[in-house]
N, C-alpha and C positions, 0 to 999 in steps of 0.2 A: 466876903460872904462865902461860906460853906460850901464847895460845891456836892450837887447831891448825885449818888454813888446809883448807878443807873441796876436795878433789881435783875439779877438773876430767877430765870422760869424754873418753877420745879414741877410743874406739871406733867406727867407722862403724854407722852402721845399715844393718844385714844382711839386711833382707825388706823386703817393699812390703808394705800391707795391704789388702788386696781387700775386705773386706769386715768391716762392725760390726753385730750386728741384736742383738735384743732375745732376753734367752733368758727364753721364757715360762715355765719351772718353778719358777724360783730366782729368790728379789725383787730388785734393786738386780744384778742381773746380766747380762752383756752376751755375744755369742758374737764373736770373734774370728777371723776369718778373712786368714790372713797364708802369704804368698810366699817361701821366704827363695830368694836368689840362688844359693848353693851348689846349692841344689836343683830348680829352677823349672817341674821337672814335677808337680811335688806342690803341692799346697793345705793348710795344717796348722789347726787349731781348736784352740781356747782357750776358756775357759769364765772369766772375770773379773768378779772384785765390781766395779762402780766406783764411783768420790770425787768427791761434789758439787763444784762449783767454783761461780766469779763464775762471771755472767751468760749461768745455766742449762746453762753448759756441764760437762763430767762425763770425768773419766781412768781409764784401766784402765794396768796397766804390764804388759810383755811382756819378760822379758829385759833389763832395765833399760832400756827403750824408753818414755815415756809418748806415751799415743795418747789426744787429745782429741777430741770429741764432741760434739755438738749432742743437742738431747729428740729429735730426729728420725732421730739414730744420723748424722749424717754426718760423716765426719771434716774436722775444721779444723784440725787441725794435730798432728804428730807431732814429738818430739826423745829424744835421747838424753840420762837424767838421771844415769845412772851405770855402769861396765865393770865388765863381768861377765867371770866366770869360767866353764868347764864343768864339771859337776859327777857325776861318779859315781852313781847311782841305789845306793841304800844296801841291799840285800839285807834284808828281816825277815819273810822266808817262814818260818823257825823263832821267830819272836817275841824273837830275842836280839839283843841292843843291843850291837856292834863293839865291841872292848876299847879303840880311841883314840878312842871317844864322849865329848863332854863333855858337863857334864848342863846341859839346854835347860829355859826355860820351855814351859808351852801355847801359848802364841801363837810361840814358835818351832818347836813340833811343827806345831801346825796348819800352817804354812807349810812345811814340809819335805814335807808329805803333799802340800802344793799342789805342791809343785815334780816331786815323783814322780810326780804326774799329767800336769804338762805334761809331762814327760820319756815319761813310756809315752804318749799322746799323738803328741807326735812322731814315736816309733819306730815305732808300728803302724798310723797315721791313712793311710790310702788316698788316694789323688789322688779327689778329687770335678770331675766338671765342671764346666768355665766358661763359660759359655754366655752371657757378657755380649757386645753389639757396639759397636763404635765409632757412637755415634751422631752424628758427622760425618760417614762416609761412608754410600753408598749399598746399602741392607739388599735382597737377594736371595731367593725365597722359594726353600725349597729343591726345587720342581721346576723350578725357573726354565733349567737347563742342559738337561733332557729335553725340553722344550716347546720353547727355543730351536732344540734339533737338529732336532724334528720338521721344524719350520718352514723351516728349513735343505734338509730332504731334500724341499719339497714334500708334505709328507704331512698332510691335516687332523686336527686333535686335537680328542677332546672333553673337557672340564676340568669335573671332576665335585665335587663342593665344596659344604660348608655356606655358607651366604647371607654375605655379608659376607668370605669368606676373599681377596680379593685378587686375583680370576681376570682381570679384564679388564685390572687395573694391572700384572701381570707381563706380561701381553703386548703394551702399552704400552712398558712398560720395555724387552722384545727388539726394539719397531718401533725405538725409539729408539736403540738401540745399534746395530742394521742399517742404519739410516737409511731406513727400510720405513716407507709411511704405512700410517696407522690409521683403521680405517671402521667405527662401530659402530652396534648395531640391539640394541633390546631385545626379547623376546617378540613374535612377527609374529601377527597373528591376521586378520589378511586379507591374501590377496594381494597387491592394489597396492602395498602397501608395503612390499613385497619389490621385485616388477618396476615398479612406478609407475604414471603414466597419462596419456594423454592427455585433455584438458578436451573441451568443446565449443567451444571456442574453438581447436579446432590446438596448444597449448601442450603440450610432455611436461613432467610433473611428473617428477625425478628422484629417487631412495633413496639409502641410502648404500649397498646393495648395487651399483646401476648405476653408482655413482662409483668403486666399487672394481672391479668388472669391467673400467673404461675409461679407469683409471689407468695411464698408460704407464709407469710406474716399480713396481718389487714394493714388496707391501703386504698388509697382511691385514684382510680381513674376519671382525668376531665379531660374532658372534650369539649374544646372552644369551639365558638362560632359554630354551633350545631346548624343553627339555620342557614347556613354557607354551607354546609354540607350537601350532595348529592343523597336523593331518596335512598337507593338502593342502599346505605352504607347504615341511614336508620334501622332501614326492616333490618338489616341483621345485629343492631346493637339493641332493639325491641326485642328481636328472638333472644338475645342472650340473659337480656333481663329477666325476658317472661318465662323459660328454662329452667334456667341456673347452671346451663353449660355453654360452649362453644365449640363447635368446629374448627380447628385450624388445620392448616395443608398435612402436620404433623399429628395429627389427632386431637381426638374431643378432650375438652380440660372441662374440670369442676369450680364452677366460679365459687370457690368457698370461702375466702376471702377481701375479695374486691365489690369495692362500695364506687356506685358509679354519682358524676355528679358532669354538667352539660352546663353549655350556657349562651348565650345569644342576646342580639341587641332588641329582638321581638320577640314575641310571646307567640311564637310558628305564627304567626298568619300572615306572614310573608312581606315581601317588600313595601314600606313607605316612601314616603321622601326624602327621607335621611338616611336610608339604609336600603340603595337599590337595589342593592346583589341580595339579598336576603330570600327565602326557599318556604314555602308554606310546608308545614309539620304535621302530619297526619294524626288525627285524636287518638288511633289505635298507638303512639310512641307516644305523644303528650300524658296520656292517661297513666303511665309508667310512676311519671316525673311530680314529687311535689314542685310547685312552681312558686319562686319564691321571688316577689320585685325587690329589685339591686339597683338602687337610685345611687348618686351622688352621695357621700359621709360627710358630714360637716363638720363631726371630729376629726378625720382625714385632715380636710381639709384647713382643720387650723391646727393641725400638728405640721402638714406643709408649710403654710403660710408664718409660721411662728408664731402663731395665735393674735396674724393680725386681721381680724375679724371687719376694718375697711377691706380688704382686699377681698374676704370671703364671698360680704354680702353685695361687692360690686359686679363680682364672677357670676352670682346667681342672680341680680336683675337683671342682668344680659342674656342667661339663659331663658329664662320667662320671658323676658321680650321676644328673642330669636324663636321660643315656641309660639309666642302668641300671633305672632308675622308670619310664620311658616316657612322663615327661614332656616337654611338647611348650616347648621355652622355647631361645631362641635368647643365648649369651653372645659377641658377636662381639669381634672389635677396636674397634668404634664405643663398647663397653662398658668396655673397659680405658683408650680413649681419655678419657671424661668421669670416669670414677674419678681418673686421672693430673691432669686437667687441676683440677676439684674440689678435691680433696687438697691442690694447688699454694695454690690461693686461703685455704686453711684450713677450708675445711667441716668441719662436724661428718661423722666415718666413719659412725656408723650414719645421717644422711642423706640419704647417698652413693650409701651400699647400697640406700635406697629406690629413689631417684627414678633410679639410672644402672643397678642389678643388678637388683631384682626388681619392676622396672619393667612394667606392665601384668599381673603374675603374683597370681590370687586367694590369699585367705587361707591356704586349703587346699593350694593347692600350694606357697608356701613353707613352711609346716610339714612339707611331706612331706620338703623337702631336709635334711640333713645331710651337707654336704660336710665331706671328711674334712681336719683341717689344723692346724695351729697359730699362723697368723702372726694380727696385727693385724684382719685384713679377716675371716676365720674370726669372731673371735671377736665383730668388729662384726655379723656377719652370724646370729650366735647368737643377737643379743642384737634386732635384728630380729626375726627368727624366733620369739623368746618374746612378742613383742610385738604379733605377727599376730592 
């Protein structure tokens, strides 16, 4: 007997696959997240058992597409193992079986009910966003065009942000792309090192405010942690704005040049819970200042994380939490940074989550958290938590 010569596929492959991650409900199961080109505003999901393979790698099939896998979900490799058909979704809203039905084992029913799922699936799955960035080029926070303009029109801005969110780098970023230098100064708490001084000796000691003031080329002066500042050092960075000179020990300069920009973890009205050192801002300096909120960038954030987007949105139910409890505990980018980097090396996850997430946080207040979630990190972070 003949044997028969087993067909080669010649069907292209008709999607890209964005994305593999682990579906935490159902064992040996994977979530599927695929492109097809006919469509490419849509994102479609798949729910797939997958098949051990050699050396630890693991397949799910899509439309007779196999998409192989690492333990870590990554894909290494995709082909086409055999052409497929379209197929009809088979009506059995009245429990009646087609008159051209032929009769099927269980594991070909089970498999028809799978296909009917991917099939409604398809039909009704909603575009989800994509929120991944090219991590070759250069990531933008997204006030980054509003600050830019200010800066643009002259006008000083104050950039009001949790610790760690990127305030002095974005404005780094705009000196850089203006070709505007950059003069910084953290929290002033005395005078001179605002205006500077003269020794006993004849010598002026110069700041970097005085270098910006008499920088012949534009440029911006910032001033961190404004609200850590001492009043008096305000009124005279008020005068200087509301002027357009300064006084220094060496005489008056023409601010003709310099674009001022501030920035703080409050909006001046002084100390919270989180931020007890912080100094109430009097309205006659705020009134200077466009005031611009500088939250967390979640492009940032997954250009750190390498666009893993579990790790993103498990950093920010922890922070909703930690706000919503009135817990005082800071998750910045410096935090997703040593998770990422961690992770890389192979650490164990839950000692990850010690020494990089609830790092300096008492017993008590990590059992108070419950961040809400499902991914990997969640669950490492549960199992901490029980651990406290």
């Amino acid at each position: 007997m003949a044997r028969k010569m087993k067909q080669i596929p010649t069907q292209p492959i008709n999607f890209d696959v964005c994305e593999v991650s682990k579906a935490y409900y159902k064992h040996n199961t994977a979530v599927v997240s695929v492109q097809y080109h006919s469509n490419p505003e849509k994102i479609y999901t798949y729910h797939r058992r997958w098949t051990e393979r050699k050396n630890d790698l693991r397949t799910v099939l899509i439309q007779g597409v196999e998409i192989w896998f690492d333990q870590n979900y990554h894909v290494t490799k995709i082909r086409r193992v055999k052409d497929v058909q379209g197929k009809k979704m088979m009506d059995t809203s009245k429990g009646k079986t087609p008159k051209n039905a032929t009769s099927k084992t269980k594991h070909d029913d089970a498999k028809t009910v799978e296909e009917k799922l991917d099939a409604l699936i398809a039909d009704t799955k909603v575009a989800k966003s994509d929120d991944t960035v090219d991590l070759n080029g250069e990531i933008k926070h997204e006030q980054y065009d509003t600050v830019k303009a200010c800066l643009e029109c002259n006008i000083p801005v104050y950039l009001a942000g949790a610790a760690g969110s990127g305030k002095n780098y974005t404005v780094e970023q705009i000196c850089e792309e203006l070709g505007w230098g950059f003069y910084f100064s953290n929290s002033v708490q005395q005078e001179y090192k605002l205006t500077g001084f003269i020794d006993a000796g004849g010598k002026f000691h110069e700041t970097e405010f005085f270098k910006a003031c008499t920088d012949e080329n534009p440029c911006v002066f910032f001033l961190d942690e404004m609200d850590a500042s001492i009043p008096e050092v305000l009124v005279l960075l008020n005068a200087a704005i509301a002027n357009g000179y300064f006084e220094f020990p060496t005489g008056r300069v023409a601010l003709e040049n310099v674009h001022f920009v501030a920035a703080g973890n409050t909006v001046g009205n002084g100390a919270d819970e989180q931020y007890t050192g912080r100094m109430v801002i009097d309205q006659a300096t705020l009134d200077r200042f466009a005031i611009i909120e500088f939250g967390y960038s979640r492009r940032v954030e997954m250009s750190i994380s390498k666009n893993n987007a579990d790790l993103v949105d498990f950093i920010h139910s922890l922070r909703d939490d930690a706000e919503a409890k009135g817990i005082r505990a800071t998750f910045s980018y410096r935090c997703i940074s040593m998770v990422t980097k961690l992770e890389a090396q192979g650490m164990n996850l839950e000692m990850i989550i010690k020494i990089a997430v609830v790092k300096g946080l008492d017993k008590d207040t990590v059992n108070t958290l419950h961040p809400f979630g499902f991914t990997k990190y969640h669950t490492a972070f549960e199992k901490v938590r029980k651990a406290a």
